[in-house]
N, C-alpha and C positions, 0 to 999 in steps of 0.2 A: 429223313427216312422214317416212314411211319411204323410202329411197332403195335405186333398185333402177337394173339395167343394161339398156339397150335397145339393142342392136344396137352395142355399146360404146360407148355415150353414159349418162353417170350423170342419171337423173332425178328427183329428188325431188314426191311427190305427195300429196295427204292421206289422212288415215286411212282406209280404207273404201273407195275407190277403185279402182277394176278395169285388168287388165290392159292393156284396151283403151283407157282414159283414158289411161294411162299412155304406149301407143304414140304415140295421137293428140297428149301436150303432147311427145313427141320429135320429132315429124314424121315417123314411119314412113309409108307408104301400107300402109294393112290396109281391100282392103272387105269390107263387110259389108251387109249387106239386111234383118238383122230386127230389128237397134238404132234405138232411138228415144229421145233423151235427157229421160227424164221417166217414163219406163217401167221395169218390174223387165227385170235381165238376165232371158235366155229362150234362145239361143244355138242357134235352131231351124235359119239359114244353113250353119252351118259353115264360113264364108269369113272368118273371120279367125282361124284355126287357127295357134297360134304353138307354138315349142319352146320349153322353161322348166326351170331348174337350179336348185336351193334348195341354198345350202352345199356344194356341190362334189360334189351326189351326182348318182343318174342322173336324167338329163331323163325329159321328157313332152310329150308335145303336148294341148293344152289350149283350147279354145275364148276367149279374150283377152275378150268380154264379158261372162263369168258368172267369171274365173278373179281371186279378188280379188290383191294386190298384198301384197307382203310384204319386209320388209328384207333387202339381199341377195340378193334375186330375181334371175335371169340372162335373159333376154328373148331371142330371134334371131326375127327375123321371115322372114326368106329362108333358113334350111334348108333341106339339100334334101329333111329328110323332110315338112316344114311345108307348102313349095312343091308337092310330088307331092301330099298329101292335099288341099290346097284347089283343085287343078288337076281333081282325082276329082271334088269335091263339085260343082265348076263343071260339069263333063262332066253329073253326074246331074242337075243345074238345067236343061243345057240341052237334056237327054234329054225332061224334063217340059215345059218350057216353049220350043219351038223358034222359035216367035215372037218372045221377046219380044226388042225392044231393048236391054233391060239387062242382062238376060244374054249376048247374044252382046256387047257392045262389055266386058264384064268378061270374059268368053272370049278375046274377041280381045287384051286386053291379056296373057294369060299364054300366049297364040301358040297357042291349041286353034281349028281350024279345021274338025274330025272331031267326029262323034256315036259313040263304040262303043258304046251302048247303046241300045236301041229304047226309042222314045219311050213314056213313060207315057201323054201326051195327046195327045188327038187333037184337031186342031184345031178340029172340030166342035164341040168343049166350051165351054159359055160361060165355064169357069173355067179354061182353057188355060192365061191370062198369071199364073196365081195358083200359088206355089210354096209356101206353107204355111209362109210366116212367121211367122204369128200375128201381124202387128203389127195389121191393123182387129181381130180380137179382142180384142186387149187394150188397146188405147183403147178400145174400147166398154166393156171393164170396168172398168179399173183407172183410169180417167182421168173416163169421161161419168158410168158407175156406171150405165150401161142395161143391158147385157149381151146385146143384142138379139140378137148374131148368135154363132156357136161353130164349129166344128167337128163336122162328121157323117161316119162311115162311118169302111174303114179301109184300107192301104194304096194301092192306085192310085185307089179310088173315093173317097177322102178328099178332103174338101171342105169351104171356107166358106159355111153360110148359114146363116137363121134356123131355129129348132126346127121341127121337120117341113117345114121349105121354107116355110113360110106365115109370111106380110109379120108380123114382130111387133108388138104393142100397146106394148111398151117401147122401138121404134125412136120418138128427138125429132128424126127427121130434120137434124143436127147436121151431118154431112158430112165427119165426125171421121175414117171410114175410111178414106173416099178420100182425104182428102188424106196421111193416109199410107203408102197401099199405091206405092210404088215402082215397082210394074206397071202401072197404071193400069188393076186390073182389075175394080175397083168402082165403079159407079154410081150415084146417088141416083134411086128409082123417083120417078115424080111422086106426091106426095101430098095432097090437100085437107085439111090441117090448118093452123094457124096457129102456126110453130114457138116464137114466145114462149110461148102458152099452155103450152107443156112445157119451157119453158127452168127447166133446175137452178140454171142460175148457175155453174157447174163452170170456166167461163172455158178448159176446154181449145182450142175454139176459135179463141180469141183466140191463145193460143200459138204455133198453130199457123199462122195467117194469116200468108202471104208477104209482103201489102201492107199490114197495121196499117189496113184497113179496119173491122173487128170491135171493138167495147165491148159493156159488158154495159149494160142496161139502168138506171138514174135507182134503180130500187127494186132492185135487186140489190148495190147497190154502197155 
């Protein structure tokens, strides 16, 4: 198990394991909004941006969920080059999404009270509250194995939906994304299907259920 330094705290973690594992069994505070434990790192947020020293050379800054763990690692969570960059990324989140909840009460924790940048969306957008996490994407891929929905367009017109906007035939109405967009900016359209009849068995539902209401089905299991 490699042992590495967090904020001067020595933490030993196991093989494979990412930086941000690593902060989290310290007890640093690092958020972050496009981490999903069960999911490949993706590190689309940039809000848990750490400084990092390998062997006494020069640092980096590093996005802590895609940044794996290494013997000897040096960790600072609160730099202040750390702190100014994830303080930016925060500004440009909530440039995009002026609405939401989750972004201004993580603004407000790093004391940003101001927008300098003009907003990307307009609130008129049905996709305002959506920062382009990619986490419904990738539970619909890498977890249900639908892949119903993706990414379309590019810069400010960039957006989550289905291929050409139109409701897909590989959506098993699963509820997989919403429960992990953070935003609360996905909804389940109403559908006339019977969601067993497309049930994979995939059980990430179950995972993900806050109240342990969910089992899989007698023939699934």
């Amino acid at each position: 198990m490699p042992t590495l330094i967090i904020d001067e705290l020595a933490v030993s973690v196991p093989e494979g394991a990412t930086v941000l594992q690593a902060v989290r069994l310290a007890g640093a505070p690092l958020p972050t909004l496009c981490h999903w434990d069960g999911l490949p790192p993706y590190g689309a947020c940039r809000l848990c941006l750490v400084e990092v020293w390998q062997d006494a050379g020069h640092s980096q800054i590093v996005a802590a969920c895609t940044h794996p763990v290494s013997e000897g690692l040096q960790v600072a969570t609160r730099t202040p080059q750390a702190v100014a960059l994830r303080r930016l990324m925060l500004e440009f989140l909530l440039a995009r999404s002026p609405t939401s909840g989750v972004i201004r009460d993580l603004a407000a924790r790093e004391g940003i009270t101001a927008i300098r940048f003009a907003s990307a969306a307009s609130g008129s957008r049905p996709d305002a509250l959506c920062i382009l996490c990619g986490l419904c994407v990738r539970v619909c891929r890498d977890l249900v194995g639908a892949a119903a929905i993706g990414f379309l367009g590019r810069g400010a017109d960039r957006a989550v939906a289905a291929p050409f906007r139109i409701q897909a035939d590989a959506c098993i109405g699963c509820g997989c994304c919403g429960e992990v967009c953070a935003q609360g900016a996905l909804e389940l359209a109403e559908q006339a299907v019977l969601i067993e009849e497309y049930c994979i068995g995939c059980g990430a539902c179950i995972e993900m259920c806050p109240t342990g209401a969910l089992s899989l089905p007698a023939a699934l299991t």
